[in-house]
C-alpha positions in Angstrom: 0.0 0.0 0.0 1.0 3.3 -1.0 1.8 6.2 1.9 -0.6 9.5 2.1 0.9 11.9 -0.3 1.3 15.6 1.4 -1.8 16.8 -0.1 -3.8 14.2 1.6 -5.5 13.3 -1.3 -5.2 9.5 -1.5 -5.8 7.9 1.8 -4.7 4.0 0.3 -4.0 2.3 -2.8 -2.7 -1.1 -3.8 -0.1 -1.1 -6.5 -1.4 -0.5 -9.8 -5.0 0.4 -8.9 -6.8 3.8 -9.9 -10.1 5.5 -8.3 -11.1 8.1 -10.6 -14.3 10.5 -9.9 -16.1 12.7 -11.5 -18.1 14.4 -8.2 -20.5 16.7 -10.6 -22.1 13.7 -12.4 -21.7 11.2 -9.5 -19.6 9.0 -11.0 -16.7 6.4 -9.8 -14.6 4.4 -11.4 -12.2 2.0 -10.6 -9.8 0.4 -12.6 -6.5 -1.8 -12.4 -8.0 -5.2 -10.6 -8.0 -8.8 -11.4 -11.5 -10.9 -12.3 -12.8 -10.1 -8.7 -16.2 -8.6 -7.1 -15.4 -5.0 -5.5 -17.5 -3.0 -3.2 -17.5 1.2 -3.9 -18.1 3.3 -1.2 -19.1 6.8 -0.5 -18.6 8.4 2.7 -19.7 12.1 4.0 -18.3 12.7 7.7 -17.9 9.0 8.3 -21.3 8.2 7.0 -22.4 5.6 4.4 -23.8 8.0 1.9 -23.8 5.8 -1.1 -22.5 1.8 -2.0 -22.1 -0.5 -5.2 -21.2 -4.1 -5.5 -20.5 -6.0 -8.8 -17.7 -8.1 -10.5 -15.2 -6.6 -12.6 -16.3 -6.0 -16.5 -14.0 -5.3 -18.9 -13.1 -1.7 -20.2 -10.8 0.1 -22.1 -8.6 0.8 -18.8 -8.6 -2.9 -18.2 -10.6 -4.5 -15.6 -12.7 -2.4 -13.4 -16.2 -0.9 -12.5 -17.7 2.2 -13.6 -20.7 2.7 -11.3 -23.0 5.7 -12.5 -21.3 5.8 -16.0 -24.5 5.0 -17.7 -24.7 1.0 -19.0 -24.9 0.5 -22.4 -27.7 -2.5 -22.0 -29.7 -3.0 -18.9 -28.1 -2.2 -15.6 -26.5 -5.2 -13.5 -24.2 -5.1 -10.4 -21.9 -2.9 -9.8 -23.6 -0.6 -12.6 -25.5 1.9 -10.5 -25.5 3.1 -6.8 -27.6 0.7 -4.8 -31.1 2.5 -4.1 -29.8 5.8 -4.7 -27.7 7.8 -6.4 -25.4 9.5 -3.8 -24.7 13.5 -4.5 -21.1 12.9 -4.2 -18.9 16.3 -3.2 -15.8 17.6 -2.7 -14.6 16.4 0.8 -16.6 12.5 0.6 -14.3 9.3 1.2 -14.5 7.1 -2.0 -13.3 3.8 -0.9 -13.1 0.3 -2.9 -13.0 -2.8 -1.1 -11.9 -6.1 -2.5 -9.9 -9.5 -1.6 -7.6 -7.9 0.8 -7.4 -4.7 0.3 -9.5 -1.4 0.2 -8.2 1.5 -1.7 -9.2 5.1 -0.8 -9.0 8.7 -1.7 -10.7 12.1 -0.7 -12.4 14.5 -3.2 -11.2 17.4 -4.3 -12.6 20.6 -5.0 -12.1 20.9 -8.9 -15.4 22.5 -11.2 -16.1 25.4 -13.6 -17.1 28.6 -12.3 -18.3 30.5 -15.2 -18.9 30.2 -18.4 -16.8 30.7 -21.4 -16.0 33.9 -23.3 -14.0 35.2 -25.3 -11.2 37.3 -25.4 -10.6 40.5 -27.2 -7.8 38.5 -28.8 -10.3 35.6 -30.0 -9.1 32.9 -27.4 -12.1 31.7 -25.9 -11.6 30.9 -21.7 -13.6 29.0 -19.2 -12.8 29.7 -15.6 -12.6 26.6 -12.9 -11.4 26.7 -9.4 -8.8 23.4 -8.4 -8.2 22.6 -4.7 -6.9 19.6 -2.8 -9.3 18.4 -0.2 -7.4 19.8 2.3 -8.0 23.1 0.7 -4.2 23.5 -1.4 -4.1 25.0 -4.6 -3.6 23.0 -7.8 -0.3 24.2 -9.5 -1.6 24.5 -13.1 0.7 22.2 -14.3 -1.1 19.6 -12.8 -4.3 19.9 -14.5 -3.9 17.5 -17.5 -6.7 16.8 -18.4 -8.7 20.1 -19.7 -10.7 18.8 -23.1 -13.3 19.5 -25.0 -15.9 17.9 -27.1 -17.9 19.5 -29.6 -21.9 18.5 -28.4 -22.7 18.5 -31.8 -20.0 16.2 -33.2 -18.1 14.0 -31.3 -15.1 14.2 -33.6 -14.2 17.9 -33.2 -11.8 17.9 -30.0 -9.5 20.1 -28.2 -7.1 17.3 -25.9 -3.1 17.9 -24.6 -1.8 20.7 -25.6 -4.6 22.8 -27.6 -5.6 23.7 -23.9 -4.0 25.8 -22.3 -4.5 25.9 -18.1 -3.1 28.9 -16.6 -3.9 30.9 -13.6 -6.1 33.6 -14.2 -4.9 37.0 -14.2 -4.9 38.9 -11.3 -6.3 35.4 -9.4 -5.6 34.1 -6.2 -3.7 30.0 -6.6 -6.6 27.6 -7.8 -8.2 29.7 -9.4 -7.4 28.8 -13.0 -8.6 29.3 -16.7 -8.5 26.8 -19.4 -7.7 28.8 -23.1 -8.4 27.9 -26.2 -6.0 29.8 -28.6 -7.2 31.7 -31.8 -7.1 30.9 -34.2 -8.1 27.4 -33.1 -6.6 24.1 -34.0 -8.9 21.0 -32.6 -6.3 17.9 -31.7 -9.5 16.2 -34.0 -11.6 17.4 -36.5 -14.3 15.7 -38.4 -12.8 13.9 -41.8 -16.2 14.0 -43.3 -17.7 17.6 -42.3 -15.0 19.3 -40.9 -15.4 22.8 -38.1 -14.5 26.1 -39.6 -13.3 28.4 -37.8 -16.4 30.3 -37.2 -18.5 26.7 -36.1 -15.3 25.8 -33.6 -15.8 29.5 -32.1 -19.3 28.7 -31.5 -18.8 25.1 -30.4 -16.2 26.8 -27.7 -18.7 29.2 -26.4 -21.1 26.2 -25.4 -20.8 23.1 -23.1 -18.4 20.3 -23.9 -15.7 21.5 -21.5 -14.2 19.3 -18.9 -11.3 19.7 -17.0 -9.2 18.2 -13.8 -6.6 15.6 -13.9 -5.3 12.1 -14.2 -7.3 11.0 -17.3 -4.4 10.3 -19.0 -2.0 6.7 -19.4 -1.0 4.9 -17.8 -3.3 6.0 -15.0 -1.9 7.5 -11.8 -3.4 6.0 -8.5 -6.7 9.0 -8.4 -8.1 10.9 -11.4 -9.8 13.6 -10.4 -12.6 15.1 -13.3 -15.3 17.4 -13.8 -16.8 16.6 -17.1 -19.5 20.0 -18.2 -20.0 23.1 -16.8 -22.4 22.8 -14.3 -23.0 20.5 -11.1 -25.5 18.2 -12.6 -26.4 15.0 -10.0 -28.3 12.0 -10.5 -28.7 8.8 -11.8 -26.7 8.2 -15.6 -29.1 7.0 -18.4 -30.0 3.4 -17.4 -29.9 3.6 -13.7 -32.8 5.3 -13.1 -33.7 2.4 -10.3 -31.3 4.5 -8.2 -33.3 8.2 -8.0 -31.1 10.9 -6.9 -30.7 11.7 -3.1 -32.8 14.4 -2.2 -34.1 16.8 0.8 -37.0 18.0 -0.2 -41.3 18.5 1.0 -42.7 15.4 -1.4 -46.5 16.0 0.8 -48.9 17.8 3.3 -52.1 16.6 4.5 -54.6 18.0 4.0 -53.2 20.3 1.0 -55.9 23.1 2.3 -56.8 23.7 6.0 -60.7 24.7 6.3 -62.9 25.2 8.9 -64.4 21.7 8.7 -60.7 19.8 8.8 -58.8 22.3 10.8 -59.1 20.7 14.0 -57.4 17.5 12.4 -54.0 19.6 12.4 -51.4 19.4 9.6 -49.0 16.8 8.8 -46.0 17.5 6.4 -43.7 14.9 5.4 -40.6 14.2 2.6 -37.4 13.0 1.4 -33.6 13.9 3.3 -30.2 12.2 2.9 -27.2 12.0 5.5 -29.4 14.4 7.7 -28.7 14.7 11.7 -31.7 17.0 11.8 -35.1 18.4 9.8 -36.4 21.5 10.8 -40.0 22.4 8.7 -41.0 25.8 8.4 -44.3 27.2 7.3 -43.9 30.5 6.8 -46.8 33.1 5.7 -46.0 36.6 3.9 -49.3 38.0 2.2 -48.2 41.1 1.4 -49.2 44.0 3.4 -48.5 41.9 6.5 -45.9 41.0 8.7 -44.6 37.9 7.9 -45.2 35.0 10.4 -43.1 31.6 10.8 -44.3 28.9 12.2 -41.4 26.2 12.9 -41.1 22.5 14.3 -38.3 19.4 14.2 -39.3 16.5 11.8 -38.8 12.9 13.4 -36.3 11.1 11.4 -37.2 7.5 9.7 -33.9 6.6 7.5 -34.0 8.4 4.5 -37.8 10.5 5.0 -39.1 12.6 7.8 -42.3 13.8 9.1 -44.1 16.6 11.2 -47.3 17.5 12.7 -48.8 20.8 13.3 -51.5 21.1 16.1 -54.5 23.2 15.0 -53.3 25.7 17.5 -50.0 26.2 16.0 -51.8 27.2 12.7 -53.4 30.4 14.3 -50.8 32.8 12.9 -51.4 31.1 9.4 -54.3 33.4 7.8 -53.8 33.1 4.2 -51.5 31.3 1.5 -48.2 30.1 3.0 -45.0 27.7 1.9 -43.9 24.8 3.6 -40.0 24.5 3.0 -37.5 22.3 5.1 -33.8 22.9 6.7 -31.9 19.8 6.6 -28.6 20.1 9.3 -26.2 17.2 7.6 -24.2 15.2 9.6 -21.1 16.8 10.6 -22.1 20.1 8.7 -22.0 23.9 10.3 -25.1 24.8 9.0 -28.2 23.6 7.7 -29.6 23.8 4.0 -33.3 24.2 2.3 -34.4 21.7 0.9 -36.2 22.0 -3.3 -39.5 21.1 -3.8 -41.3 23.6 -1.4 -45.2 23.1 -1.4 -47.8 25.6 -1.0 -50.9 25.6 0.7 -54.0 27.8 2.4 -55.5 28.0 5.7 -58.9 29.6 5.1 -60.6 31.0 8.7 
């Protein structure tokens, strides 16, 4: 087993094994193992946030798993996270777990922050941020794997060096820029129908970018990868059996409070994940008034939560108001809202 580098990225690995993630689009991969089952892991905090078991299959890396990659026919072991589909971050413990041994690394904090634009020059620029999980800059340098595909045609690429990763100007370390020079020269270009220069500049100015490092060969022990520019969780195509974690309001009974059901009180209930604590809110602002909150803790039951108002706590309520939730994650400093907020009326 290898030793924890200074940046404290990789906690273990065997000789000759890779972890490679890609935390926007909650995807592992693992790569470098014999004909064996292995177990992937996702930890927030020290809690089991997400898990996939399945044998080896065979890939272009060699023998591995790619759990979340989206399977090409229907989805067997190892193909999708189990249940759900963890929203894996920057800071989360990816562990794999075979016949004696269990490889590790932390997350780091690699993804676009902007979108592209272009120069007065003509080089087109996205901007990313690049941290260790410990919070250390990424030397440019290290960042070898800024690409692009064109969405429109596979076969128009920028790869190696027709990127160029520098820090941007007047930025503080990590906070980096991948340039495409004008005018541009793809590493690949369609054969058969060929980007000018006008389509590549458009191409550029659109999604297709992905940037972070270790997608190169052989592979090192961890890639780290963010492949488009946004944060996009969820299950890949063909593992929709494993809906995305979520904290949200999914009901509230009854959905409007009356005179004739009021006494009954008001139950809300939903969806959180790797949650220490629910707090539900109702909160009524008609304009014109002052706003009133009316707040209580959900009890926790795995992965939902529920609540019950008492008709008396509904007093304040006099018109239209939104039921939202705070979810406090485990370990977390504070808490977060959860989507999906539901409205509702209490009519006197």
């Amino acid at each position: 087993m290898s030793t924890v580098p200074a940046e404290g990225t990789v906690v273990d690995m065997a000789a000759g094994h890779n972890i490679t993630v890609f935390h926007n689009i909650d995807f592992v991969a693992t790569f470098g193992h014999a004909a064996e089952t292995l177990t992937v892991e996702v930890r927030r905090n020290g809690v089991l946030i997400g898990s996939s078991t399945g044998p080896t299959v065979d890939t272009p890396e060699g023998l591995g798993l790619e759990v979340n990659h989206g399977p090409e026919g229907p989805a067997v072991d190892g193909d999708c996270w189990v249940g759900h589909t963890p929203d894996i971050r920057p800071g989360d413990r990816i562990s794999v777990s075979g016949a004696g041994f269990t490889d590790a690394v932390i997350v780091d904090n690699i993804g676009f922050t902007g979108r592209p634009k272009e120069l007065r020059n003509g080089d087109i620029v996205v901007p990313f941020n690049a941290y260790r999980a410990n919070g250390r800059a990424i030397r440019p340098a290290a960042i070898d794997s800024a690409e692009f595909r064109a969405a429109t045609n596979n076969s128009v690429r920028f790869e190696g060096n027709r990127v160029k990763v520098e820090r941007r100007p007047g930025a503080k370390p990590g906070q980096l820029w991948q340039r495409y020079p004008s005018p541009f020269r793809p590493s690949r270009n369609d054969d058969q129908n060929p980007f000018n220069q006008r389509e590549l500049r458009r191409a550029l100015l659109r999604d297709g970018h992905a940037t972070g490092f270790g997608h190169v060969a052989p592979l090192p022990q961890e890639s780290m990868l963010y492949d488009g520019l946004g944060d996009t969780p969820g299950p890949a195509i063909g593992c929709t059996n494993s809906p995305s974690a979520k904290w949200q309001v999914s009901n509230v009974a009854p959905d409007a409070i009356t005179p004739a059901n009021r006494a009954r009180g008001f139950t809300v209930s939903g969806r959180t994940f790797d949650a220490q604590r629910v707090m539900v809110r109702l909160v009524d602002s008609d304009r014109g008034e002052p706003k009133r909150i009316v707040e209580k803790r959900a009890t926790l039951n795995g992965n939902g939560w529920t609540v019950s108002f008492r008709a008396r706590q509904l007093r304040a309520l006099d018109g239209r108001f939104r039921v939202g939730s705070l979810h406090t994650l485990t370990g977390a400093p504070r808490a977060i809202g959860g989507p999906g907020l539901v409205a509702t009326r209490n009519l006197r």
